[in-house]
C-alpha positions in Angstrom: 110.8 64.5 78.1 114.7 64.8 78.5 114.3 65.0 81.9 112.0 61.7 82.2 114.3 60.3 80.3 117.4 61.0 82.7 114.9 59.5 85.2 114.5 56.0 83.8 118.6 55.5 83.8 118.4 55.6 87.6 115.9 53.1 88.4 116.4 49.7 89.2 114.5 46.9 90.9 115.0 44.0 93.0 116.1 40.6 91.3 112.7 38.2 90.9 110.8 40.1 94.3 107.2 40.3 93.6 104.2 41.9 96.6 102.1 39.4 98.7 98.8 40.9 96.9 97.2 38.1 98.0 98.2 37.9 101.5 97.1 42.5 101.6 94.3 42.1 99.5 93.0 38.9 102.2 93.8 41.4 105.2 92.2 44.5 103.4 88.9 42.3 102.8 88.6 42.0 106.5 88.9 45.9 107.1 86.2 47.9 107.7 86.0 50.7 104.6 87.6 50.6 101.3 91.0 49.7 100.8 92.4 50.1 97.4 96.8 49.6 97.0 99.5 49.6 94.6 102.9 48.2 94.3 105.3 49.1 91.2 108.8 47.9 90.5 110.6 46.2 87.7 108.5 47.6 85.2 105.5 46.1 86.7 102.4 46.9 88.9 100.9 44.9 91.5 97.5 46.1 93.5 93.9 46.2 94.6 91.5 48.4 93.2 94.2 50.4 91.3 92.0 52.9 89.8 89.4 53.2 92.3 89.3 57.4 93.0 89.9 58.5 96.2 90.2 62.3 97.8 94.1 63.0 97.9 94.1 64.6 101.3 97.7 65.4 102.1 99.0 63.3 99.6 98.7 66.4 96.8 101.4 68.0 99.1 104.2 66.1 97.3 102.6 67.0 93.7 103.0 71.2 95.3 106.4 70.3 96.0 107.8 68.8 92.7 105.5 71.7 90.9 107.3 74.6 93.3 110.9 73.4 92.5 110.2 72.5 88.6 109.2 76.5 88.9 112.0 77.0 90.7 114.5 75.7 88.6 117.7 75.6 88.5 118.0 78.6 90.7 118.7 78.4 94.9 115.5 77.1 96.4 114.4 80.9 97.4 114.8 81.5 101.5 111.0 82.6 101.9 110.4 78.5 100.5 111.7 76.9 102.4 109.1 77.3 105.9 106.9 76.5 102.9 108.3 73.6 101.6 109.8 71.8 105.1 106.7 72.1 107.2 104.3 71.4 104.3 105.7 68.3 103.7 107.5 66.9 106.8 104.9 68.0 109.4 102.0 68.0 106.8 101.5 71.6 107.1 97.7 73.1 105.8 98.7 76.8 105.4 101.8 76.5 103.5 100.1 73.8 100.8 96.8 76.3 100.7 99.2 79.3 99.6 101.4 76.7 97.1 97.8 76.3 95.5 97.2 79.8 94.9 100.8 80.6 94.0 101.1 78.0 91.2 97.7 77.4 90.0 95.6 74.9 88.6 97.0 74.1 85.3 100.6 74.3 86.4 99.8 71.8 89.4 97.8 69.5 87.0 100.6 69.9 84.2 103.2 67.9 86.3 100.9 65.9 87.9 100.4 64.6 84.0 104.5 64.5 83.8 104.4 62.3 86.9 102.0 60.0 85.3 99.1 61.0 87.1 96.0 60.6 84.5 93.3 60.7 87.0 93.9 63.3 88.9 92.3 66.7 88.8 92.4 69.7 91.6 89.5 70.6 93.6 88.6 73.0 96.0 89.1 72.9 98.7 92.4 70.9 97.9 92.0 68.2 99.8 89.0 66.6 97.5 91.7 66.1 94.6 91.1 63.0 93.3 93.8 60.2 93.0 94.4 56.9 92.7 96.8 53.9 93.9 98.1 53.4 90.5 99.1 57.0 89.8 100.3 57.5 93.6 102.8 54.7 92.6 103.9 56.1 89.2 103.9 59.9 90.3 106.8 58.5 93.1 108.5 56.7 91.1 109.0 59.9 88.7 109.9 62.2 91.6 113.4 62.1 91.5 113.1 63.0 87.3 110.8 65.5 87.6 112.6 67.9 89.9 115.4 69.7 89.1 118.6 67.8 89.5 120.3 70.5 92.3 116.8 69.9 94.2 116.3 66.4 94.2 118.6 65.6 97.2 116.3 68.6 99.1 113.5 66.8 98.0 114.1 63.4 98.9 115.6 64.9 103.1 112.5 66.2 103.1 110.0 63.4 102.6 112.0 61.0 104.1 112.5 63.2 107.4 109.0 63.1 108.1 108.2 64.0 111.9 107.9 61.1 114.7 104.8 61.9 115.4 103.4 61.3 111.6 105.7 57.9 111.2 103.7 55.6 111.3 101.8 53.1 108.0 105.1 52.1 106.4 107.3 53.5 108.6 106.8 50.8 111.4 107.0 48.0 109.3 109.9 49.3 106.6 112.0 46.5 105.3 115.0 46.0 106.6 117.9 47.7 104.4 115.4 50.0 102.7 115.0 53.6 103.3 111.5 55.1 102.9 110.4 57.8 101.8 106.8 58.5 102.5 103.5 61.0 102.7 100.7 60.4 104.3 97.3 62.4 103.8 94.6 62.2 106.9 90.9 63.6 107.6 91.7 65.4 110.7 92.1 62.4 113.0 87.9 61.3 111.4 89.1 58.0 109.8 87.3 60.0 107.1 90.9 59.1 105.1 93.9 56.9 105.5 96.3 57.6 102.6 100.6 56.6 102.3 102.2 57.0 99.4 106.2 55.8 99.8 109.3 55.3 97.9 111.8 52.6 99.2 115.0 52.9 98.1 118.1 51.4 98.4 121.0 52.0 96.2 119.9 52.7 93.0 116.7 50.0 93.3 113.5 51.8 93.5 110.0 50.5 94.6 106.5 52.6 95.3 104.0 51.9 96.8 100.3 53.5 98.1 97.8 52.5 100.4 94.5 54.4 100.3 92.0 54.2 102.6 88.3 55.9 103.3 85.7 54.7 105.9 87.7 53.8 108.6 85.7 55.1 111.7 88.8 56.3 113.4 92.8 57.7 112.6 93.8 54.9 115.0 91.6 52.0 112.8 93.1 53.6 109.5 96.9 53.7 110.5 96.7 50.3 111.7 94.9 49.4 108.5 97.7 51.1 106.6 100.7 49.0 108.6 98.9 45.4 108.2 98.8 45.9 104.4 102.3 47.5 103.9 103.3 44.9 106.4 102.1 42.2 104.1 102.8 43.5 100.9 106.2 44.3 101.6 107.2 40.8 102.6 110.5 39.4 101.7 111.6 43.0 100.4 114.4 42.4 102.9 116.1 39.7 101.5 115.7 40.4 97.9 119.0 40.1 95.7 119.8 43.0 94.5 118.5 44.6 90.9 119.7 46.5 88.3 119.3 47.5 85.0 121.9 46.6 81.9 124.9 48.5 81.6 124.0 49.7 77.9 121.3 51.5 79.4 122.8 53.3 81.8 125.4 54.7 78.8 122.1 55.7 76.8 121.9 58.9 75.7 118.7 61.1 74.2 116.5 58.2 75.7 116.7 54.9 77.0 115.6 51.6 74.2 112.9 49.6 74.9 114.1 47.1 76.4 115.5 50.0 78.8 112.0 50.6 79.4 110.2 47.6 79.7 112.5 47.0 82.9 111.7 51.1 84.0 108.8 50.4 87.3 108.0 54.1 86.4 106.7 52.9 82.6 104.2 49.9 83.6 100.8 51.1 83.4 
């Protein structure tokens, strides 16, 4: 809980910025499928269908890598990892995921997927039928950075933000201006079977997450353009938001943060 704890003193959110739900949820009504999003920031959650279930797809890959460097530790991230790690999560690598699962097992995978916040999600088999939803996507990002070990988190971070060109697309074509994102995406094999993002936007110390899920969607090429017309919209105005913070007595907080700390925490809002 320490650790979560060390988390919440980072995070900080935009002054008085709130999502366009209603201008995303309008667009996603028009889509063909189901669309189902989430927003968090400033202690607060935004969204459509926030607990609808989906299949993860490619999304679990960030849960493997959090849960391979929390069992790593504080130790070097070991050489054999890292053609694990890089591929699995940049270039959204099968193989290396498939052998994470195996290596770290169910209960260890689910365990920090609990830390991160995530209370509906549960491994299947094959992996890629682990359910999730928006809400927990959002939550789970947002808790990233306090769930892995300290000397890993700037590893962590290069690698989900580094992302290869061909896979940059959803929130990467539309990312706010000033911003740097951070995002997975989890596909069904170019079907349109699933669209899923999952993204943290950063910028200084502010933090914001956000998830798009999509199922249905006929093709890839319907589903990614589904994916950038509702980031697009809900992200409006991110841009020119003053910048957030939280008070200065919480950031000198030790053992935990008060709850006033943690009523302005995005990671805390259900």
């Amino acid at each position: 809980m320490l650790a979560l704890a060390a988390g919440v003193l980072a995070l900080a959110a935009p002054h008085s910025w709130k999502p366009d739900v209603r201008a995303a949820a309008a667009y996603a009504e028009r889509r063909r499928g189901s669309v189902a999003f989430a927003v968090r920031s400033g202690g607060h959650v935004w969204g459509r269908r926030l607990d609808r279930v989906a299949p993860s797809a490619s999304t679990l890959k960030l849960i493997l890598l959090a849960t391979e460097l929390r069992r790593v530790g504080d130790r070097p991230v070991p050489r054999a990892d890292r053609p694990l790690l890089g591929p699995m999560i940049r270039a959204s690598a099968n193989g290396p995921a498939s052998e994470l699962v195996v290596r770290l097992g169910r209960r260890r995978i689910e365990h920090v997927a609990r830390l991160g916040g995530m209370r509906h999600f549960h491994l299947a088999a094959p992996w890629g039928l682990s359910t999730v939803t928006a809400r927990d996507l959002t939550r789970f990002a947002l808790r990233v950075e306090s769930l892995v070990p300290a000397r890993h988190r700037a590893y962590a971070l290069r690698l989900w933000r580094t992302i290869v060109p061909s896979q940059r697309w959803g929130i990467f074509r539309v990312a706010p201006r000033g911003w740097t994102v951070h995002a997975k995406g989890g596909w069904g094999s170019g079907t349109g079977w699933a669209d899923h993002q999952v993204a943290l936007l950063t910028r200084g110390n502010e933090r914001v997450a956000t998830a798009v899920l999509t199922t249905s969607d006929g093709t890839h090429a319907y589903g990614k353009a589904t994916l950038r017309g509702v980031f697009r919209r809900l992200l409006r105005g991110l841009a020119d938001a003053q910048p957030g913070g939280l008070p200065r007595s919480c950031a000198s907080a030790r053992g935990g943060a008060s709850a006033r700390c943690r009523r302005r925490d995005p990671s805390t809002a259900r």
